[in-house]
N, C-alpha and C positions, 0 to 999 in steps of 0.2 A: 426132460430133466438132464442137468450136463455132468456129465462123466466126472467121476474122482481118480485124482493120481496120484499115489503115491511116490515121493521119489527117493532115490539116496541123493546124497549131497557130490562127494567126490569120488571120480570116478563117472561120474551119470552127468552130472551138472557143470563141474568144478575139477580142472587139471589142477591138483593141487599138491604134485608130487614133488616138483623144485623144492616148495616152502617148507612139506613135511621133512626132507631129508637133512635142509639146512639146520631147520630146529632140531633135527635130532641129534646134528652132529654138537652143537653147540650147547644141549641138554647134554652130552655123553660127558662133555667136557668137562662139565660141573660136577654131574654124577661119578666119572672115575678119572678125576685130575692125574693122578698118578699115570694109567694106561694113556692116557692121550695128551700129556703133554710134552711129547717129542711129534705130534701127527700135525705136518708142515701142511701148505695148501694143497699141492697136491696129490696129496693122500687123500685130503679131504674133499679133491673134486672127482677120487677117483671110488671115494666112499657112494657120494651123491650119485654118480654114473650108474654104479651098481646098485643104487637102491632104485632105478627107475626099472631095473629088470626085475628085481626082486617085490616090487610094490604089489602086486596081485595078492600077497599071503596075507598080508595086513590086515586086520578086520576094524580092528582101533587102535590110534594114533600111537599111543606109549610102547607097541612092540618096534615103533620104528629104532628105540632107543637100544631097544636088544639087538633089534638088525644090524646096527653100523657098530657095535662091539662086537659083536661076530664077527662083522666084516674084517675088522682090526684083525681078529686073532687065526683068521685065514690066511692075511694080509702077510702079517707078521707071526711068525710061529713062535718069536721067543717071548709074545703076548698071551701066548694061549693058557688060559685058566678055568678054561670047560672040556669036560669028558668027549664034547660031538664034535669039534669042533678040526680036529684033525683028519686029513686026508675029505674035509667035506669043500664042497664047489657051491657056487650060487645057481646051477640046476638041483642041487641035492638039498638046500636050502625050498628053493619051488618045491618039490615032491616031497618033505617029509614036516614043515614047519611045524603043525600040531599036536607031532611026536619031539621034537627039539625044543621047542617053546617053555613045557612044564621043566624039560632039564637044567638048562639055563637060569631059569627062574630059582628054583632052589639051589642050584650050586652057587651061583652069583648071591643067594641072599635078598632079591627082588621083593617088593611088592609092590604087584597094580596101580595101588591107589597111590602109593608114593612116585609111582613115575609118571603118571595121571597128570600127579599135580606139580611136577618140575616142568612134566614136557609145556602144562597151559601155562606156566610162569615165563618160560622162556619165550614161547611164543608173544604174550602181553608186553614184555620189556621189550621187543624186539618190533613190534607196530605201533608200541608209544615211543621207543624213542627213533625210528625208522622209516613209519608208515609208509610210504615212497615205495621203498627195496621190499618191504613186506609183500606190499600188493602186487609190485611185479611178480612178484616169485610164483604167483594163481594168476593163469588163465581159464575163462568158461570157454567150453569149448565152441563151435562157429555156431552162429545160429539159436546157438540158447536162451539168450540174454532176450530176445524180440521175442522167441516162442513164450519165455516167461510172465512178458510184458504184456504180449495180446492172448495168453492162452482163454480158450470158451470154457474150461476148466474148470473144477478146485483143484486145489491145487494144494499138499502136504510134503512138508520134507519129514524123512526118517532117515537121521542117519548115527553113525556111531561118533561124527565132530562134536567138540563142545558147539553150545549151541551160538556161544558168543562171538565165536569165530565166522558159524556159516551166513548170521544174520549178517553180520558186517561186511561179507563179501560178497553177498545179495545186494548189500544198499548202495554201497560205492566204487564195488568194481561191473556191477552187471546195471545198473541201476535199478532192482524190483526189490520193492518191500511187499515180503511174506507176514501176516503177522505173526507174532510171536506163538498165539497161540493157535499156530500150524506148524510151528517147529518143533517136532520131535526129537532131540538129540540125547549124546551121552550124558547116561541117568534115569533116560525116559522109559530104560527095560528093554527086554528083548523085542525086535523088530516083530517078532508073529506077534506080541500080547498089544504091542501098538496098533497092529491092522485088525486085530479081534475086536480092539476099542474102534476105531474109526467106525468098521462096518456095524456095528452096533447103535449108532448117533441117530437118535431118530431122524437127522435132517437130511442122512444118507442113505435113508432106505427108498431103492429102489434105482439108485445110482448104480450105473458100472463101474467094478472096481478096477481100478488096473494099481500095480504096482512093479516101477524099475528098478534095477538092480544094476551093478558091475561085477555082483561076487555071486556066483552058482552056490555057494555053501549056503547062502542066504536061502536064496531062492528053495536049493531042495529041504531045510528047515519048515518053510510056509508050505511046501506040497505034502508034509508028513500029519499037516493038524488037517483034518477032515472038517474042521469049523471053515478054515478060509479056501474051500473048493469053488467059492462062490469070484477070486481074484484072479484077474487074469495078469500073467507073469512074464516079464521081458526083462532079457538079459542085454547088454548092452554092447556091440563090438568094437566100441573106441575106449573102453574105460579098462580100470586096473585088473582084467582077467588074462589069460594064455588062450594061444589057439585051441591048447587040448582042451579047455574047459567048456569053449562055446562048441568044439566038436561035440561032445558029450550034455551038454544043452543042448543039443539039436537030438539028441535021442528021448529026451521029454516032451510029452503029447502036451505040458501042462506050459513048456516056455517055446515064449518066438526069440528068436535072437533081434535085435532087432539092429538098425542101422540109423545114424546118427540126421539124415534127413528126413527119413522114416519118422522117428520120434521127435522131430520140431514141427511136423507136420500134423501128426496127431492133437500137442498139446493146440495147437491154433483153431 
């Protein structure tokens, strides 16, 4: 019987940090016309620069929005209108995001779902009326796109993308159509209650489960529910993680780190 994978989308699959950082910036702009409209281009390439350092914290797409306002207000001091924000670096951003995130969010007056739904807005307006500039902005990484095509596999995405997004970048930048109903995206619920459903499917019992990863937080979430001891777990070393993090993945009996040949080999 052939192995089940789970995957994440970006990060695992999908370089897709050019396109996130651009939308963010051009969501920030709508969201605080006031702060960002003196922010010339290269400000704003020096925004994107820093958000490819910074990309690792991101779990879902709308804090990229918080990201490059920050970045603003480190950038420029006489922007700053959060508590953290002073005397902080984009190392101190990596080591503390989880604790700055909720601060921000209520001194800025944020919510979730409203930036949810500006950042997929901006993105829609931007590969309806662009598609071209869009798609360049996502590369799969080498080798993907053929492991996807011949994998001996099943083959499930889990990821925290709108689903709209990751379908369309499967069909016409990689060329593999997933069907729809193996895409688990943002909405689908937390990644663990996703792989408690998959491994439950009558048609997968008895399959091996593997599921990838970019993000360790992920990962050590599935290793805490004693339901999915049955999943074996890889961390990825080309995607949105830090060196400290796969160091510290390599201290889990429960993840392989794995390497980007390694896993186009597997899926085949």
């Amino acid at each position: 019987m052939e192995d089940l994978y789970a995957l994440d989308f970006d990060g695992v699959l999908c370089d897709s940090c050019g396109e996130t950082a651009i939308s963010a910036v051009k969501a920030a702009k709508l969201r605080w016309p006031e702060m960002f409209a003196s922010v010339d281009s290269s400000l704003e390439d020096w925004m994107v620069d820093q958000m490819q350092i910074i990309r690792p914290v991101v779990e879902t797409g709308y804090e990229c929005l918080l990201l490059v306002r920050l970045l603003l207000e480190i950038k420029i001091p006489s922007r700053r209108t959060s508590s953290v924000s002073k005397g902080l670096t984009v190392e101190g951003i990596l080591d503390n995001w989880l604790n700055i995130k909720p601060v921000i969010m209520d001194e800025w007056g944020e919510k979730r779902d409203e930036l949810i739904d500006l950042f997929g807005k901006v993105r829609d307006d931007w590969l309806e009326n662009d598609l071209t500039t869009w798609m360049a902005a996502n590369r799969f990484y080498p080798g993907v796109p053929d492991a996807l095509k011949f994998a001996s596999s099943e083959l499930y995405i889990v990821t925290t993308k709108q689903g709209r997004f990751a379908d369309l970048l499967l069909r016409e930048l990689a060329g593999v159509t997933i069907p729809p109903e193996r895409i688990y995206a943002l909405g689908s619920g937390p990644k663990v209650e996703t792989l408690k459903m998959l491994q439950k499917r009558p048609e997968n019992q008895g399959r091996k489960l593997h599921f990838v990863e970019d993000r360790l937080a992920t990962l050590k979430n599935v290793i805490k529910e004693p339901e999915l001891n049955g999943w074996n777990l890889y961390l990825v070393d080309w995607g949105f993680n830090t060196q400290k993090e796969r160091e510290e993945a390599a201290t889990y009996s429960r993840i392989q780190v794995i390497q980007l040949s390694d896993f186009t080999k597997k899926l085949k």
